[in-house]
Structure formats: C-alpha cells, structure tokens
N, C-alpha and C positions, 0 to 999 in steps of 0.2 A: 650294388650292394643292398641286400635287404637291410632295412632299419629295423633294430635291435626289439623296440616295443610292438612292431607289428611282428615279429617272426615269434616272438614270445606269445600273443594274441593269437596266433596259428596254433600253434604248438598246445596252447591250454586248453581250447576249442575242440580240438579235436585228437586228445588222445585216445589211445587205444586203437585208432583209426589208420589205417593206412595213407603214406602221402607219397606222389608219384612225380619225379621230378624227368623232366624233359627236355633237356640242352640242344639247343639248335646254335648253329654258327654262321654268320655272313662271311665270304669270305670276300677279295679286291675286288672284284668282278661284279658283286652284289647277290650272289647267287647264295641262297640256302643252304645248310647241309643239315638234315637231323641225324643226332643220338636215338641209341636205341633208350627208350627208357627205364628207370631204375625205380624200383619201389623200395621205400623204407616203413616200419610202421612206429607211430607215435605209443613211447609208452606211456603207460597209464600213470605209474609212478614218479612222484621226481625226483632227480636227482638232489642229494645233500647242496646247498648254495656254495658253499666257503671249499676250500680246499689247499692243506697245507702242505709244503713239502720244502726239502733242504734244494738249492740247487748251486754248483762247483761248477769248477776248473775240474778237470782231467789231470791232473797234476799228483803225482807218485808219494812225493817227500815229505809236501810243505803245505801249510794253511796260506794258501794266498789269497784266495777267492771264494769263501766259504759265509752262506747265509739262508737262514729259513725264512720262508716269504710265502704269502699267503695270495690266492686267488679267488676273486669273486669268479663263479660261473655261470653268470647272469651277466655278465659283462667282461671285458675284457682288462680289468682295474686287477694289475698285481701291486703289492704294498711287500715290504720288507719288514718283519717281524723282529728280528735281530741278525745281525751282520759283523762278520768277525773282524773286517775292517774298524771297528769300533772302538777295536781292543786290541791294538798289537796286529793286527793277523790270527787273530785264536780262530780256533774251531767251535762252531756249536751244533750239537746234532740231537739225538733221541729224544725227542716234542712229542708229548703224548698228553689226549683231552681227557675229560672223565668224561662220558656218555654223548660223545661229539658236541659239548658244550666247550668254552673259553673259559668258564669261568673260573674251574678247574684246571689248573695245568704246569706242567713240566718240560723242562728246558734245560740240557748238559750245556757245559761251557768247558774249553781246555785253554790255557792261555797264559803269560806271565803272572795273570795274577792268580792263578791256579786253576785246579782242575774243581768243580762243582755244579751242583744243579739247580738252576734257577726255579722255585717254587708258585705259582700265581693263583691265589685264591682270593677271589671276591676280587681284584684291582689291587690288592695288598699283594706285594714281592718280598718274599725272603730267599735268604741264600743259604740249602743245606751243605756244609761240609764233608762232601762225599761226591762220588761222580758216578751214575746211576748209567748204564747199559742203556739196552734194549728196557724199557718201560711201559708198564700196563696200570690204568688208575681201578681199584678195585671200583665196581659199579657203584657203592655206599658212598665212596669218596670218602674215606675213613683211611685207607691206605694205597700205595704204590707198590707194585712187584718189580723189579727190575734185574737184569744180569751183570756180573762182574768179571769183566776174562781178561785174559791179556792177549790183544790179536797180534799178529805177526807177520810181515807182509815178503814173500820169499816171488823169486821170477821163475820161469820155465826157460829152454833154449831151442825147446826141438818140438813150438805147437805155435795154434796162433793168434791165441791169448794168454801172452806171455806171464801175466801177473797172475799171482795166486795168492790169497793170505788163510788162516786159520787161528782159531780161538785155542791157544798153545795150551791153555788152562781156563776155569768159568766155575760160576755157578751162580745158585739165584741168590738173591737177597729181596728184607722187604721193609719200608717205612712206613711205620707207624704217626698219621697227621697228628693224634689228641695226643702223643706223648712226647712228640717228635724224637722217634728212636728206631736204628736199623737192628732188625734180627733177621735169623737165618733157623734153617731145618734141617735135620739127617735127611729130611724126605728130599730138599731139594737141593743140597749143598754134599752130595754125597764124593769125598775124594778121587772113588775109583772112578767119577763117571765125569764128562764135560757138560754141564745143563745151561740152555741159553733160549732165547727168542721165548720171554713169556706170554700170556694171552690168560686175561679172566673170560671165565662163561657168563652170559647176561646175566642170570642168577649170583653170579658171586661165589658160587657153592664151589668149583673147580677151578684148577690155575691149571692150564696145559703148556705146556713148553715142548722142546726138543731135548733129545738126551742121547748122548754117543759115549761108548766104553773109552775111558783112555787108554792107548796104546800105547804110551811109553811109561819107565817110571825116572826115568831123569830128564833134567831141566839143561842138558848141555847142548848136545845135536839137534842142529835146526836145517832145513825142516825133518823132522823124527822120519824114520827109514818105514814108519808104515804111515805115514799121514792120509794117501792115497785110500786106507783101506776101513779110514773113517766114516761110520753111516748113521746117524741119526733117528733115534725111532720119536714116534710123535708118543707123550704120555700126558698124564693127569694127575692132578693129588686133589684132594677134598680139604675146605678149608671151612671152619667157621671163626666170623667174624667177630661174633659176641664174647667167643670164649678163647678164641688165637692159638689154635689146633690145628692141626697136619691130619689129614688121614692117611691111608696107605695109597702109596706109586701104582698106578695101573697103566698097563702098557696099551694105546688106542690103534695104534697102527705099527708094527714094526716094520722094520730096512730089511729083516730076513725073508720077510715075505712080499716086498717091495723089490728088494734088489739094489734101492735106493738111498738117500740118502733125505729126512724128510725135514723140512724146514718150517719157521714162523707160520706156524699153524694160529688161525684166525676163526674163530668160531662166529656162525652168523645170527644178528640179534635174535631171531628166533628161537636160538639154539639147534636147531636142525641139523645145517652143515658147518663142515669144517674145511677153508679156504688154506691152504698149504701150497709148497712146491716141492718140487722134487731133483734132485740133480747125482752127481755121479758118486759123490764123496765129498765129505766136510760140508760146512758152513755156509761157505758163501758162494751163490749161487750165480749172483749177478757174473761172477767169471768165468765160467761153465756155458758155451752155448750151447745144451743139451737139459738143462733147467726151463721146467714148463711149471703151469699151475693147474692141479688140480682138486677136486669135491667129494670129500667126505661125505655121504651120508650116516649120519650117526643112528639113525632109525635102522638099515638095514646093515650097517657096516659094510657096505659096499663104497669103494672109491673110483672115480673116471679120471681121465686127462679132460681137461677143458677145452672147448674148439675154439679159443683166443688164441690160442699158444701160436708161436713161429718159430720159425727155424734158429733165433735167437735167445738170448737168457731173456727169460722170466722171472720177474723177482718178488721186489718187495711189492705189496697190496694190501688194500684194505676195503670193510664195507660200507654200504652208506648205512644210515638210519633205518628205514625201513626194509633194510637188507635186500633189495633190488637192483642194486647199482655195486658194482666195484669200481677199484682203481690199482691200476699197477705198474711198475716201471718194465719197462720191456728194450732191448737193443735193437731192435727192427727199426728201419729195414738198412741199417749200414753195421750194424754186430761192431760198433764203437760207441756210441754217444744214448745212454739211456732217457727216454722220454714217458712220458705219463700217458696212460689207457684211459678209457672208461668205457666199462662194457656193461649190460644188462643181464640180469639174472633172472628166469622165471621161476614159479614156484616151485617147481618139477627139476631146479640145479641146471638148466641148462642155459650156454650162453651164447647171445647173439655175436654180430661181428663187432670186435672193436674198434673205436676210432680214439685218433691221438686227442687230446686236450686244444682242442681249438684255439686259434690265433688270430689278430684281425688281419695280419698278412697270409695269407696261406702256403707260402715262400719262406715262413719265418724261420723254419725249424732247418734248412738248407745249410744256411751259413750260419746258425747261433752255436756256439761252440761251447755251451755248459750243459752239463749234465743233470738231472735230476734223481731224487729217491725219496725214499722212506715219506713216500704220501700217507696223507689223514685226513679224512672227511671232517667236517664241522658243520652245524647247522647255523651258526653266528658269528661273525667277527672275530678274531681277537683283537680285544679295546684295550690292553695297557698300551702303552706306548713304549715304542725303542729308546725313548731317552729313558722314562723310567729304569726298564731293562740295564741297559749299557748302566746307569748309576750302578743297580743293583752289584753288577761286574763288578765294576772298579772300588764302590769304595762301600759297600753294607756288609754287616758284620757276618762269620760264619757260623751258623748253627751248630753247635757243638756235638758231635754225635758220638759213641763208641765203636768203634770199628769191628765191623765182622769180619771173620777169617777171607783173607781179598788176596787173589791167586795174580793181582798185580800190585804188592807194597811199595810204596816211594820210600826213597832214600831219604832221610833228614837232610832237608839246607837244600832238595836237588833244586836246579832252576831247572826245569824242563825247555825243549826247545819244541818248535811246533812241527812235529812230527807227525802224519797222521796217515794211518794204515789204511782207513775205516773210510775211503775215501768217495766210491761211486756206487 
C-alpha cells in the first residue's frame, strides 16, 4: 500500500503529467507475469477536499438508517454530520453550502419532533419552522431557494425496477436570512405547472430549476393515468437581490425538443455549462436506468450526453470549485446500490473516465449495503458539531415564519410517522 503523504507528494509534483502504472504478479512457482500497462494522467486541478452526502438503508417505508456524513478526500476519515438515529429514527436530507463553504448552511430534519430545517450560520444554529426541499443558498448568502412538493411513492409489477415515485404537486419557495421570512412568485409557484430541483447562477442574477405541465386536475387517483407522460423542461427566471423581483420565465432547454425529461440542472462556477440529466418521464431519475448526465453549453446552446454515463441511472451531482471536478451518484455496476463518482471536466465540457470514491479496502463497496446520494462538494469542514445539531432537533425554539401556499399542508395535532418516499 502506498503511504497516503507520498502518493499526495506524487501527485502535486507532477500534475498535468502523465503516470503510467505497471502491475506484475509472482505467481507459487515464483515466476513473473506482467500487465499490459495503463496510463492515467494527473490533473492539474484539485479536486474540492471535503465531500458531503446523505448515505441509507435501501429501505421503502421507514427512516431506519438515515445520516449526512461527510468525507475528507485526502484521506479516508468519514465523520457523521447528523444521524437520524439521534432522534427517533427521523430523516434528514437536502444539506446545501453557500459557495461550498460551511459556514453557511442547511439541513431538513423530519421526525417526532417535526418536520424543519436546521439553519448554520457562523457556528450559530437556529431552527426555521418550515421544511425546505431541494435547496440552493443564493451566492450573497442573503437568501435560500428551495422546493416544496408532495412526493409519492407508487410500485410497478411488469419492469425491473419496481419502485417509482413522483412530485404529485411542488413549487418553489424562498427565505429571506435579514428578515427571516418565506415568500413565493407567480414566476415560480405557478398552479398549472410542477417546479422543482432549484440552482442559482454564480452571479446570483438567475434561479434555474425544472418545470413540468401538470397533467391532472384532481388530487384523488394515484398514480394519475398520465404520470408516464410527464417531462420536465430546464427554465430560468431573473432575480434581483437588492430589490426582491422576479423577471420573466425563460425556457433554456425544452423536453419537446429533448424527448426527455430534464432534471437538477447545475450551472458550472464559470457559468458556461449547465450539468443536468435526463431520463424518460417525471422526476426522479435515480429509478429509471435510462437516466444519464449531460452538458449544456450555454455559449452555444448546444447539449451532449456525457462519456461517464452507463448502462445505469445517473443521477444526483455536483461541481467542485473551480468547476473541473464533478461528483455524481451512479447505480453501476449492480443497477441496485447507488455509489458516488468523481470524474474530471476539461475546459472544452469534456469528460474523462470516472472512478468511484476511493476506499482504503478496495473490496469495500462488495458487501456495504447503503446507499448513497445528493453529494456536495465543500472546500472546508463542517465544524458545528452533532451534538449541537441533535440539541438544535430536539429542544430549540421554531422560527416563526408565515406559510406560503404549500401543495403538502399538515393536518393540525398530526403526529407524523416516519415515512419516507425520498429515499435513494
């Protein structure tokens, strides 16, 4: 086993450079055998250090094993962020940085002691009462965009990935830090349409999200008789921050002219491309092995499939920092158990080959039987601690906020049980 500070010492020495690695084998006998050899080349760039993601049980119903945990990738030190065992069995999922710092940051919780989002600014925790989607931190750090839907989780009998869910209803919403208050927009909260997976541009200037017509107009029949023919176009609306204005919906890519179905579109710090996936119909892609990730260029409005992709879903992802690096959850190579990417990006949108998230066993990933998703680069730590956290759970007060129009209301007095759709 090479030792961690020389392979690092390699590695900084000679990026950009190609490295050529040589495997010979002794076999009982004592006789030699060489490999053909294999060239990799060192990039120039590094990758983000930190790396966060949610990682589960495969489990349908129930919060049983559900925790965000974070990776140094400079070593092979994972730490637990927060853990739903802490609390009942609650769920916690959509963690999102403001400019892949810590110090900024959000964190849903669902659990006996309700549904809300843990808030983390400067080491200071408060707890907004509301429970925030898919979440994007505006680059100012002034505000939060996040989604609101009610997902719903239905099965197949006659494929062979049985499970399917979809966002029955959604739209955006947004919190305001200096006033601490949720509002909403005709631009992004529109009735007839289902709006989810937002994304600020580096600038600030634009919120992109996904946007699908709704097909039905009642709340009875599930799953609705056209769910199937649900597709998603990738849009944008203009926002300014000084004065808290909408501009008008632009449509960036459409599903009519895709065929598709277009998802969490991720715009790269540069602003250049735009990192999405695509799959057959609705939302959630991770269930679909026909879900790949491909690159907008926004310069020419030209979009590719990406040469990461496999014969498996493709899903959630993100960029690093200097937008040279991704990361993505991918079902390869058993199309059950999703694991994390990281592939390189050149300036030109093009991608080398991916490898999984290294282990110090290289056997690990055989037998571990949780699953991974909704990765996030960070360039630092996060420093609160899970006891703080878990306090914050259980017993700190809720931000009182006024509720925007939310296409999932609770019942007064409901005890929720931990039910969770929203699961790999």
């Amino acid at each position: 086993q090479i030792p961690i500070k020389a392979w690092r010492r390699l590695l900084t020495e000679n990026r950009g450079h190609e490295f050529v690695t040589q495997v010979s084998v002794r076999d009982d006998a004592g006789q030699w055998r060489d490999y053909q050899p294999f060239v990799n080349r060192i990039a120039e760039e590094p990758i983000d250090r930190y790396l966060a993601y949610r990682r589960l049980r495969p489990d349908s119903l129930y919060y049983r094993d559900i925790g965000v945990y974070q990776r140094d990738l400079q070593t092979y030190h994972e730490r637990v962020v927060l853990h739903g065992r802490w609390f009942r069995e609650g769920c916690v999922n959509c963690h999102s940085f403001c400019n892949d710092k810590t110090d900024r940051m959000t964190l849903g919780f669902r659990s006996d002691y309700g549904d809300a989002t843990l808030l983390i600014q400067q080491g200071r925790v408060s707890v907004v009462g509301a429970r925030f989607g898919h979440t994007t931190w505006h680059p100012s750090g002034r505000l939060v965009a996040f989604s609101q839907f009610d997902i719903r989780l239905f099965y197949h009998t006659a494929r062979n990935q049985t499970r399917d869910a979809m966002e029955f209803d959604s739209l955006l919403g947004y919190f305001r830090i200096d006033t601490q208050s949720l509002h909403t927009a005709p631009q992004i909260a529109d009735k007839a349409q289902l709006e989810t997976h937002p994304y600020w541009s580096p600038d600030g200037k634009d919120l992109y999200f996904a946007s699908a017509r709704m097909l039905w107009s009642h709340k009875t029949a599930f799953p609705p008789k056209r769910f199937a023919e649900v597709r998603y176009d990738m849009k944008r609306v203009s926002y300014d921050v000084d004065t808290n204005t909408w501009g008008k919906v632009q449509t960036v890519l459409s599903s009519k002219d895709t065929g598709q179905s277009i998802l969490t579109p991720r715009v790269s710090p540069d602003g250049r491309f735009v990192l999405f996936c695509m799959c057959n119909y609705g939302c959630f892609a991770l269930y679909q092995p026909e879900s790949d990730l491909y690159l907008l260029d926004l310069k020419s409005g030209q979009y590719k499939k990406l040469d990461c992709n496999s014969e498996f879903a493709e899903s959630w992802h993100a960029w690093s920092q200097n937008g040279r690096w991704i990361v993505f959850s991918s079902k390869r190579p058993t199309g059950v158990f999703t694991r994390l990417f990281l592939c390189y990006i050149d300036a030109n949108g093009n991608a080398s080959k991916p490898f999984v998230v290294p282990q110090r066993d290289p056997g690990f990933y055989d037998d571990f039987l949780y699953m991974y998703n909704v990765p996030e680069f960070a360039t630092e730590p996060v420093r609160v601690s899970p006891r703080k956290l878990v306090h914050a759970v259980r017993h700190a007060p809720r931000l009182r906020v006024d509720a925007i129009t939310s296409p999932t209301p609770s019942v007064p007095g409901e005890r929720r049980r931990p039910y969770a759709p929203d699961f790999d």
